[in-house]
C-alpha positions as CSV (number, residue, x, y, z in Angstrom):
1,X,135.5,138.1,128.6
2,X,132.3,137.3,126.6
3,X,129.2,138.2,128.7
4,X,128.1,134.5,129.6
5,X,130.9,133.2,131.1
6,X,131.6,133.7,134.8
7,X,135.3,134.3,135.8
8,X,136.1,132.0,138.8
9,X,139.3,133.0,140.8
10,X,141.0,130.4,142.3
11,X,143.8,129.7,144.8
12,X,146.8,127.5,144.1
13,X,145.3,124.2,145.0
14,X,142.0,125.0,143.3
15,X,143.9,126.1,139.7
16,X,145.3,122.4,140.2
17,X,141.9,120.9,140.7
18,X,140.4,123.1,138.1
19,X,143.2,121.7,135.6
20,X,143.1,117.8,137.1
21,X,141.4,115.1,138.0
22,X,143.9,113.2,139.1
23,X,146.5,115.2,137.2
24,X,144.2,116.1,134.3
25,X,140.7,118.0,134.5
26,X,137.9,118.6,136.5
27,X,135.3,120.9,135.2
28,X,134.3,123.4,137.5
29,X,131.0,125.3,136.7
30,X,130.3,128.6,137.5
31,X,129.5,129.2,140.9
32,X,130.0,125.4,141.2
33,X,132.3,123.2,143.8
34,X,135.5,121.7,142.8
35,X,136.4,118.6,142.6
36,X,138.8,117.0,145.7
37,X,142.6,117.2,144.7
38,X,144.4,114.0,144.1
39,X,145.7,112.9,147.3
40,X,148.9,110.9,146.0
41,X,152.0,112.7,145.7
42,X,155.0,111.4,143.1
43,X,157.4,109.0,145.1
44,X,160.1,111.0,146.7
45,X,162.6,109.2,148.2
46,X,166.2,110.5,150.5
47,X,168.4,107.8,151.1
48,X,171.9,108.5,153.4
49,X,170.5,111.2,155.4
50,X,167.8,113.4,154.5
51,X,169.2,116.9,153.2
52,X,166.1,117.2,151.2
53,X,164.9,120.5,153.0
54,X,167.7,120.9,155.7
55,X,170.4,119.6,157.3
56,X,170.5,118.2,161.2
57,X,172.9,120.8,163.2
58,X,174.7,119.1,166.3
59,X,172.6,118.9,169.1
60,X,169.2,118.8,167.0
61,X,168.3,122.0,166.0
62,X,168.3,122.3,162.2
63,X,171.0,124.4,160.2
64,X,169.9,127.5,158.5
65,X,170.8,127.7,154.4
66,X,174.2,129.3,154.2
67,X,175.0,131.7,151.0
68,X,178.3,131.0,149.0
69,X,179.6,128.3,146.5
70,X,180.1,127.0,143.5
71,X,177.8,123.9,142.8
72,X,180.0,121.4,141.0
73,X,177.5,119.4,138.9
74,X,177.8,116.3,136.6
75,X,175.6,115.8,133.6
76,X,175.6,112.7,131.1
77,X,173.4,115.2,128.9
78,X,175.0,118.5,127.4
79,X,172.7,121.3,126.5
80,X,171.0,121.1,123.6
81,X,170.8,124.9,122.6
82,X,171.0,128.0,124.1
83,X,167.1,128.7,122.6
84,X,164.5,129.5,125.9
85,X,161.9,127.5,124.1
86,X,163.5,124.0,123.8
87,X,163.1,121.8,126.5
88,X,166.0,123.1,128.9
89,X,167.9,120.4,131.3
90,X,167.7,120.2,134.9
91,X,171.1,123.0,135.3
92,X,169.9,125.9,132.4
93,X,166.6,126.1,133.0
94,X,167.4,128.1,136.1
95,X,168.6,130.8,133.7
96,X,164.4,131.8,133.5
97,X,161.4,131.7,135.1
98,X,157.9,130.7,134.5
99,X,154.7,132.3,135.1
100,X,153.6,129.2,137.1
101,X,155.4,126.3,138.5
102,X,154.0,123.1,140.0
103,X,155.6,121.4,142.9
104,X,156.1,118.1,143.6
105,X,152.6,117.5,145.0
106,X,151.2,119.0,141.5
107,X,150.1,122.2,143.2
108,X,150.4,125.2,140.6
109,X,152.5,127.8,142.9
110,X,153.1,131.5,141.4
111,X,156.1,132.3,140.0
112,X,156.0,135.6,137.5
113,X,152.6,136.0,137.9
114,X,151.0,136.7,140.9
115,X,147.9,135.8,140.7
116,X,145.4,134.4,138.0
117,X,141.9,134.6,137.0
118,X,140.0,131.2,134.9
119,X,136.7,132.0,133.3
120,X,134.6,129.2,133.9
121,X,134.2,127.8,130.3
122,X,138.0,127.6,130.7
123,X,139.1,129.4,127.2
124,X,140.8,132.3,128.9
125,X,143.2,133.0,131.6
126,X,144.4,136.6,133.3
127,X,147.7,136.5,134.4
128,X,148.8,139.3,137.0
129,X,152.4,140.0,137.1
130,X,154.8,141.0,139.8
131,X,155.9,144.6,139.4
132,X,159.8,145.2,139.4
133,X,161.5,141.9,138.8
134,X,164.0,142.7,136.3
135,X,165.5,140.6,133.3
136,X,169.4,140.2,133.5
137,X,170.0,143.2,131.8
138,X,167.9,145.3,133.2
139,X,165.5,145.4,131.6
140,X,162.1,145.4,133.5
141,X,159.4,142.1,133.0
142,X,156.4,143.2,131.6
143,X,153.0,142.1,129.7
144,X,154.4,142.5,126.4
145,X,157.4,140.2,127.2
146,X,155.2,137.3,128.4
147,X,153.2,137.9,125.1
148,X,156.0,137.7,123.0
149,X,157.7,134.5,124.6
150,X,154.4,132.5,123.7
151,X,153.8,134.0,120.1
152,X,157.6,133.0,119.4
153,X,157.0,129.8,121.1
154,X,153.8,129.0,118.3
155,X,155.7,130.2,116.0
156,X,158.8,127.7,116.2
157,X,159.0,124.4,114.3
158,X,159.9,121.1,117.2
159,X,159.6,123.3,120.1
160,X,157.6,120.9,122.3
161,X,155.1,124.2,122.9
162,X,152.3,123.5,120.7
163,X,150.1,124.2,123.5
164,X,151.0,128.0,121.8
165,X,149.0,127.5,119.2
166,X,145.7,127.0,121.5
167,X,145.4,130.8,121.7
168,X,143.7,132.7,119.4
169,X,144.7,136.1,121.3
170,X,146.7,137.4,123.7
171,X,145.6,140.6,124.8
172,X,148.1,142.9,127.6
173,X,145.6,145.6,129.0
174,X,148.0,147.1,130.9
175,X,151.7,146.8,131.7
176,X,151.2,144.1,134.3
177,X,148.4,142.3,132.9
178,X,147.9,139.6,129.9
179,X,145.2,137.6,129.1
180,X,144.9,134.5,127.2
181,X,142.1,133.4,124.8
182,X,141.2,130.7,123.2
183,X,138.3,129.5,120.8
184,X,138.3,125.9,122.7
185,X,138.5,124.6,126.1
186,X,142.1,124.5,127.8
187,X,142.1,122.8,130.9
188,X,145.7,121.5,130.9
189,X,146.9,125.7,130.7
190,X,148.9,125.3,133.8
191,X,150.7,122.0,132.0
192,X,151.6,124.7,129.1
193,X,153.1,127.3,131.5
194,X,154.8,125.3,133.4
195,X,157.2,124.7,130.3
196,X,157.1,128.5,128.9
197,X,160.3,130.1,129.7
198,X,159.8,134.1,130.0
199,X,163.1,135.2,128.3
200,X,164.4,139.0,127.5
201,X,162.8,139.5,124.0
202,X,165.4,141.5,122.6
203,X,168.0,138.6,123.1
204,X,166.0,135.9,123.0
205,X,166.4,134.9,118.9
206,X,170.5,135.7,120.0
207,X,171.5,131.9,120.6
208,X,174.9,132.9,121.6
209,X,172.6,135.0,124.8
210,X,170.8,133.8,127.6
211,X,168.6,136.1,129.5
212,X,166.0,135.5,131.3
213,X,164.7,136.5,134.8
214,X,165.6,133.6,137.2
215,X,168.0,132.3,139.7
216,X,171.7,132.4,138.1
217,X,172.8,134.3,135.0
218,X,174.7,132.8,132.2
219,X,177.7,132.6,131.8
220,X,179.4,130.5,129.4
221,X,178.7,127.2,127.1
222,X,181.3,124.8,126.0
223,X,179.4,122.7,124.1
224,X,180.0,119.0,124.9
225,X,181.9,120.2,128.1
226,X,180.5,122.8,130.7
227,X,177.9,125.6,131.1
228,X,178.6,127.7,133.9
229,X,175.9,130.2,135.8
230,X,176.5,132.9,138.2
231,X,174.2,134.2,141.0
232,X,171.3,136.9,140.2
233,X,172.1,139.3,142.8
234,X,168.9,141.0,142.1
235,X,166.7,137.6,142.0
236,X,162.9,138.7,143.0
237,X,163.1,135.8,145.4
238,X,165.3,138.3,148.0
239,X,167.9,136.3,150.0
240,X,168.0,133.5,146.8
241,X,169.8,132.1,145.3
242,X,172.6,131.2,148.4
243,X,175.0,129.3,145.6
244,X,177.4,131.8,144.0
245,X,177.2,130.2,140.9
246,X,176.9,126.5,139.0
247,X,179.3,124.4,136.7
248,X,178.1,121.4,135.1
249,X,180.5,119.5,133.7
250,X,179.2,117.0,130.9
251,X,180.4,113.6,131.3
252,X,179.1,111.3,129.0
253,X,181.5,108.0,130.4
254,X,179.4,106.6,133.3
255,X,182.9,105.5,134.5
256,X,184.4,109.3,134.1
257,X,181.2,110.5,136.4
258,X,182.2,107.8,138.8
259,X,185.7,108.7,139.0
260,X,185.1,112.1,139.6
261,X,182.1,112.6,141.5
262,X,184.1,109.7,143.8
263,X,186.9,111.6,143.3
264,X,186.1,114.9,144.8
265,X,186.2,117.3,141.8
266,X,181.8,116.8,141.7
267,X,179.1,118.1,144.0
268,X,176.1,116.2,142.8
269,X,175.5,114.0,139.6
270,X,172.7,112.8,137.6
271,X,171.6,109.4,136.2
272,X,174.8,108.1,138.4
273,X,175.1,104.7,136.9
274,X,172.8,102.6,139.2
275,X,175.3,100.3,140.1
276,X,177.5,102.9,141.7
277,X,174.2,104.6,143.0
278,X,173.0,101.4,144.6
279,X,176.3,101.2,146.5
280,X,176.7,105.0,147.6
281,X,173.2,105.2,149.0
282,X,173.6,104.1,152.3
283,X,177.2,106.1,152.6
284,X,177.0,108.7,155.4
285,X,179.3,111.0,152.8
286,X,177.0,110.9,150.1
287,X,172.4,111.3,149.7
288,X,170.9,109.7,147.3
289,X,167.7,110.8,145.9
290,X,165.2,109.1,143.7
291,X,162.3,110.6,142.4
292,X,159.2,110.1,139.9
293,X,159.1,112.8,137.1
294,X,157.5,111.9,134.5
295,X,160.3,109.9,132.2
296,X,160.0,106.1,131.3
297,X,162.0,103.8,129.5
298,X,160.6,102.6,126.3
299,X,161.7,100.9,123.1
300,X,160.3,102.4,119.9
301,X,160.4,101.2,116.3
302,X,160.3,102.0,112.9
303,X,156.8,101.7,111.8
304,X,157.4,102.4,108.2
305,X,160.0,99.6,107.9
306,X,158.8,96.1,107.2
307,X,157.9,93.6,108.9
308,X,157.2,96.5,112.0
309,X,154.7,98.2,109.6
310,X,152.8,95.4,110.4
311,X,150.4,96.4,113.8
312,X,150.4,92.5,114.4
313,X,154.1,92.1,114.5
314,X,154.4,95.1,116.9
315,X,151.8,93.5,118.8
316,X,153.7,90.4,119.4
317,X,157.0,92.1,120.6
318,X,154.9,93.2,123.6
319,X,155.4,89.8,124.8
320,X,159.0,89.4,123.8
321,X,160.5,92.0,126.4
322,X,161.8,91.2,129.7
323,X,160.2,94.2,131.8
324,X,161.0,92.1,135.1
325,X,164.8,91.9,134.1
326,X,165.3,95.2,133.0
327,X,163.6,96.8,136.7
328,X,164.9,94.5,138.7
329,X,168.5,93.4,137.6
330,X,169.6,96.2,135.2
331,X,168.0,98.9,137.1
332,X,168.0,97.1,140.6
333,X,164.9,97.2,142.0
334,X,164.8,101.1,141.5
335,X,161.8,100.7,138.7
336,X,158.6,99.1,138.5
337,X,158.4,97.2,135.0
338,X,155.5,98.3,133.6
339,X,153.9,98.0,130.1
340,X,152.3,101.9,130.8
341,X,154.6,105.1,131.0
342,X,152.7,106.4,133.5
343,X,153.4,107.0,137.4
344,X,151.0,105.1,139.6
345,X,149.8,109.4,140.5
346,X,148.4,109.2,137.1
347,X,145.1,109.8,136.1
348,X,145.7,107.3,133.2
349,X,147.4,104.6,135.6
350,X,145.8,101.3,135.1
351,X,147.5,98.4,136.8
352,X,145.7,95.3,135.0
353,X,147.1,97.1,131.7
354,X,150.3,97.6,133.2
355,X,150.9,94.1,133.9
356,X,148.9,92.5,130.7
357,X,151.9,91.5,128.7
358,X,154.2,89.3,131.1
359,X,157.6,88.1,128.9
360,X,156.6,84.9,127.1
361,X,158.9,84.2,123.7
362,X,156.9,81.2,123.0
363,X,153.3,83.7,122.5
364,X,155.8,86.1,120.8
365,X,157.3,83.3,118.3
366,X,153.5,82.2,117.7
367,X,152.2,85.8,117.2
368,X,154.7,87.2,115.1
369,X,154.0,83.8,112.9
370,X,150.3,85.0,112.6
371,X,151.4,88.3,111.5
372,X,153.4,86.5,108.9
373,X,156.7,87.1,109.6
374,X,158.4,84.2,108.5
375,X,162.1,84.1,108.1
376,X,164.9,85.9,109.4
377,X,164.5,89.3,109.9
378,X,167.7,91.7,110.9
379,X,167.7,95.4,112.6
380,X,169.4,98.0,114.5
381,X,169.2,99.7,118.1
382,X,169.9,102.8,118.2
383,X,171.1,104.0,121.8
384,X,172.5,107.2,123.7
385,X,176.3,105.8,124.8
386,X,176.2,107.5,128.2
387,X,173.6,105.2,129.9
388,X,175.0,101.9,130.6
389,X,172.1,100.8,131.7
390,X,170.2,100.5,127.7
391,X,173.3,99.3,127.0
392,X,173.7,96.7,129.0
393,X,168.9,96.3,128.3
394,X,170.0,96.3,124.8
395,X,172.6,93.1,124.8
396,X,170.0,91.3,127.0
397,X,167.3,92.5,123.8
398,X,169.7,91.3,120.9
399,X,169.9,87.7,123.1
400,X,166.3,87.2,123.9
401,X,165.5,88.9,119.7
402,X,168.0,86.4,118.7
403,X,165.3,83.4,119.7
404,X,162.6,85.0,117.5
405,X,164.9,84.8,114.7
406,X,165.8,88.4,114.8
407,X,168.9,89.6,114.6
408,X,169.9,92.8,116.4
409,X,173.0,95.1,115.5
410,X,173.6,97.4,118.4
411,X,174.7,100.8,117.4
412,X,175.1,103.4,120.7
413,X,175.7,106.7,119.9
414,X,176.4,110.1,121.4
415,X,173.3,112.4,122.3
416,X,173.0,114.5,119.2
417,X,174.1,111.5,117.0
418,X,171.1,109.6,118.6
419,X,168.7,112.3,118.7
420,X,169.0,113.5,114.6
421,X,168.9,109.4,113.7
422,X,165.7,108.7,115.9
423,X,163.9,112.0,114.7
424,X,164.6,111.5,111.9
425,X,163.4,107.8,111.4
426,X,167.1,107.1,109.8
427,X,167.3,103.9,111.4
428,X,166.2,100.4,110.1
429,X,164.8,98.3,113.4
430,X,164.8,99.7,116.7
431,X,165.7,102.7,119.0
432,X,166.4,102.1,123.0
433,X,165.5,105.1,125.3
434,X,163.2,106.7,127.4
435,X,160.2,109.2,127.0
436,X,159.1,112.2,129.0
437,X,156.1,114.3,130.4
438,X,154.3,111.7,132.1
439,X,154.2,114.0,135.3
440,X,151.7,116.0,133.7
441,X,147.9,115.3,132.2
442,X,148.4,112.2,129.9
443,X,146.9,114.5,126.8
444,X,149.6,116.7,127.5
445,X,152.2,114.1,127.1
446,X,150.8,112.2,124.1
447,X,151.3,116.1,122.9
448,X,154.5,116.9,124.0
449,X,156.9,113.7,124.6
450,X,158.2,112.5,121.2
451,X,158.2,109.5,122.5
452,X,154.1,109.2,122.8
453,X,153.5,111.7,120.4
454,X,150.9,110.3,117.8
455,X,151.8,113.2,115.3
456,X,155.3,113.3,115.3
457,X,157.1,110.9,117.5
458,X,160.4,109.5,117.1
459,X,158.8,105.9,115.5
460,X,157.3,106.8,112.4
461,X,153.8,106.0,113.4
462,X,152.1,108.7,110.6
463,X,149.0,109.3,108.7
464,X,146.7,107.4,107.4
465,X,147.6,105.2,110.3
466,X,147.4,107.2,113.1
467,X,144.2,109.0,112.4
468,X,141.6,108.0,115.2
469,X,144.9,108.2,117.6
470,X,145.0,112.0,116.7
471,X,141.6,112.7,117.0
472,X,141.1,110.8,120.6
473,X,144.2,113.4,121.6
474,X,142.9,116.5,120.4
475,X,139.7,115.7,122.0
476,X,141.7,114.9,125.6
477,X,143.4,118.4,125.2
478,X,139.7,120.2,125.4
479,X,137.3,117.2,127.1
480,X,136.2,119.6,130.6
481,X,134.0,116.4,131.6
482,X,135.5,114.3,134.5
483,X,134.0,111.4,133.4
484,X,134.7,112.0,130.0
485,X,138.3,112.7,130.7
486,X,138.3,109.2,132.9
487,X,137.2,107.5,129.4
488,X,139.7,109.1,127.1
489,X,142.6,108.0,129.3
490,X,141.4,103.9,129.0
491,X,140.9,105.0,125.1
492,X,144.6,106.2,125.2
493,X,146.0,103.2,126.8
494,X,144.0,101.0,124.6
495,X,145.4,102.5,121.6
496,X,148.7,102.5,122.7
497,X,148.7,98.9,123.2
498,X,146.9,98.4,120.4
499,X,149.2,100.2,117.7
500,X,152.3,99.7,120.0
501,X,154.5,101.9,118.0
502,X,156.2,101.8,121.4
503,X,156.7,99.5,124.0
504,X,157.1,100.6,127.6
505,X,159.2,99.1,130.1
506,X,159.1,101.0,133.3
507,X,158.1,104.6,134.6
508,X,162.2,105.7,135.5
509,X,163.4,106.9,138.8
510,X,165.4,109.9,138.3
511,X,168.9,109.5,139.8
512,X,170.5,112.2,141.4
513,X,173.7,111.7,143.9
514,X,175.2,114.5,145.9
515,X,178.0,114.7,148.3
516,X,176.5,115.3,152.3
517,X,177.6,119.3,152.1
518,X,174.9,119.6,149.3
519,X,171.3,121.0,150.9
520,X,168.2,121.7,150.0
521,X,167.6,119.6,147.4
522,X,164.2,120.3,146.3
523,X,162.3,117.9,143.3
524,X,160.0,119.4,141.5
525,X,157.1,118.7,138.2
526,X,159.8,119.7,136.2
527,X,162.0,116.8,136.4
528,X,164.5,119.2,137.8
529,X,165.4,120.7,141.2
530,X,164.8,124.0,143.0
531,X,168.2,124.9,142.9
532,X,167.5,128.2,143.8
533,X,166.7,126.9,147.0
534,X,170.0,124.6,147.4
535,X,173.3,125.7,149.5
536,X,176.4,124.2,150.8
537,X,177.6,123.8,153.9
């Protein structure tokens, strides 16, 4: 390291104050204190007995995890790709580990490194690994792997990793050892690692392989119908995983989940239609879990399309959805409407902001006539078919539109139908989903989700308009200042609602449902489970 810069080594908590305030940065000087932790942890809640941890054996004393099992799991979401740098679901991402993790409380925890070292100006990081954990097969983890799983990570197009391209070096002076430099500040690091799966690099440009160093091994993927894992019998964790293995089943018909998880042939199931979620999770058979994240719900437009390449009209649409109705009848109380995609944890959680645009068609019919949209206008919504709930948010949009004399045609489609249309801007109104990331430092996610990105989101907000929004990002991802960092995140909202390119509608409650023999159930940063850590009884 260069000779004026201190190195400062630092426990878990204190790597997690050193990257946050809040969940974003503190700077701490050399030699200097650091800054309290944020004492609010992401809402976790257990409904129908509480299996998050343990089960209750008879007579009080609390069962012991039990090895053996097949996890049956149900997923409204296939797998994108079998590529270790894409954003892996909640079920493959156990096929690798991470040099970090965080847990739920935001608390970096080692995972293949050991141990780390910060220099104080915060541009580089020394990782120490663990010696002998092995890849799946066989071969042994060491410096030159970790290097080469972030150089082909910078090196992809659409990975959401361009954190990779902070580093201007990545040095391994010895097996066990890599360091990371950088020509800039990087307190979010830890938000970078916690998404940079270590894979095997002889198969890791092999997307028919999967190998990595975690939990379960892959076995098989039928896209559009299962991906099925098997235990690592020589997991570094010793005694984990206890399941035998994992099938998730993709079942894109909320009814179909419902049938089957109700059924018997399912385990556990995500984004269980809330209805059916609602009604199970007070059943002694079956836990329910909710838990905060990092996604939202949002509705994004074309910004390149007329009259929405208009800031003014986009501005008056803010007023024109019906946030209340969407938490509290479509998602049933489980959400919090709010105009910001943030978790009330957040850093960049500001609650007069999050309630400035109550629904008010009248303000929108008279702001949308100041923008000069006169006339009819007509559009589509693009949704993902397997989520009845933006289906049944988008008939309530096409009635309440319908007022403002716009006229909505509704157009669901299936995952990677939705996903090449919205990327691709092929659509002529609007799009209906959700974003991601907001667990993390809100720089981080204005950099990663595609949702919030102001450089390549999913709403066609580009150059020359988003200029200053890229700028006010880039200088989040480096700001060390507290204070500084306090300012950027009202700057960020303000924009936001300023160039509404989208409009948010609630911070979502992941959804997870599991039948009463499923334990251990363990929510983490990653908007997945430890299921590692998960057995059956």
């Amino acid at each position: 390291m260069s000779s004026n810069t201190e190195t400062v080594r630092l426990s878990r908590r204190a790597a997690l104050r050193l990257v946050a305030a809040g969940l974003g940065a503190v700077v701490v000087a050399a030699c200097g204190p650091i800054a309290p932790a944020p004492s609010a942890a992401p809402t976790v809640s257990v409904s129908a007995g509480s299996n998050a941890t343990a089960a209750a054996a008879p007579g009080g004393a609390t069962a012991q995890p039990k090895s053996g099992g097949t996890l049956r799991y149900g997923s409204d979401v296939d797998v994108n790709r079998l590529d270790p740098h894409f954003r892996l679901g909640d079920i493959y991402y156990t096929v690798y580990d991470r040099l970090t993790q965080y847990d739920i409380n935001h608390n970096v925890q080692p995972m293949l490194a050991e141990s780390w070292d910060i220099s104080s100006d915060f541009t580089s990081i020394k990782f120490s690994l663990r010696k002998g954990v092995q890849f799946h097969n066989g071969a042994e983890l060491d410096a030159n792997a970790v290097k080469f799983n972030s150089e082909r990570a910078r090196d992809l197009p659409n990975t959401q990793l361009d954190e990779a391209k902070w580093w201007t070096s990545i040095e391994t002076p010895d097996k066990y050892s890599v360091i990371f430099r950088s020509d800039k500040p990087r307190p979010l690091a830890f938000d970078y690692f916690e998404f940079l799966n270590i894979a095997e690099p002889t198969s890791a440009n092999d997307l028919a392989k999967a190998v990595g160093t975690g939990p379960f091994k892959f076995v098989e993927w039928k896209q559009k119908d299962s991906l099925t894992l098997t235990k690592n019998t020589n997991y570094w964790q010793s005694g984990k995983p206890y399941l035998d293995g994992i099938v998730m089943s993709v079942i894109t018909d909320p009814q179909a989940m419902v049938t089957r998880f109700e059924g018997g042939t399912l385990d556990a199931a995500i984004n269980y239609p809330v209805t059916d979620f609602v009604r199970l999770r007070d059943d002694a058979n079956y836990t329910a879990y909710t838990f905060s994240a990092g996604n939202f719900s949002c509705l994004g437009m074309n910004c390149q399309v007329p009259p929405w390449d208009n800031k003014k009209a986009r501005q008056a649409l803010l007023y024109a959805v019906d946030r209340v109705r969407w938490a509290n009848t479509v998602q049933k109380g489980l959400e919090v409407p709010s105009t910001l995609p943030w978790p009330k944890t957040s850093p960049a959680y500001d609650d007069a902001k999050a309630t400035a645009f109550p629904f008010d068609l009248d303000k929108a019919a008279a702001m949308l006539k100041d923008a000069g949209v006169t006339g009819p206008v007509t559009g589509d919504v693009i949704m993902q078919n397997s989520l009845a709930e933006l289906t049944s948010f988008a008939q309530i949009l096409q009635s309440d539109f319908a007022k403002l004399s716009i006229t909505l045609a509704l157009k669901p489609q299936d995952q990677a139908a939705y996903l090449d249309v919205v990327n691709n801007w092929r659509y002529q109104g609007f799009w209906l989903g959700g974003g991601s990331f907001a667990q993390l430092d809100p720089a981080t996610s204005f950099t990663k989700s595609r949702a919030l990105s102001v450089s390549g989101n999913s709403s066609a907000f580009t150059a020359p308009a988003n200029a200053a929004a890229v700028d006010l990002v880039g200088r989040a991802t480096t700001e060390t200042d507290p204070a500084n960092r306090k300012q950027i995140y009202t700057d960020l909202n303000s924009m936001l609602l300023d160039e509404v390119y989208i409009i948010c509608m609630s911070p979502t409650a992941n959804r997870l449902i599991t039948t009463s023999k499923v334990h251990g159930v363990t929510p983490t940063l990653h908007s997945a489970q430890k299921w590692w850590e998960a057995w059956l009884a």
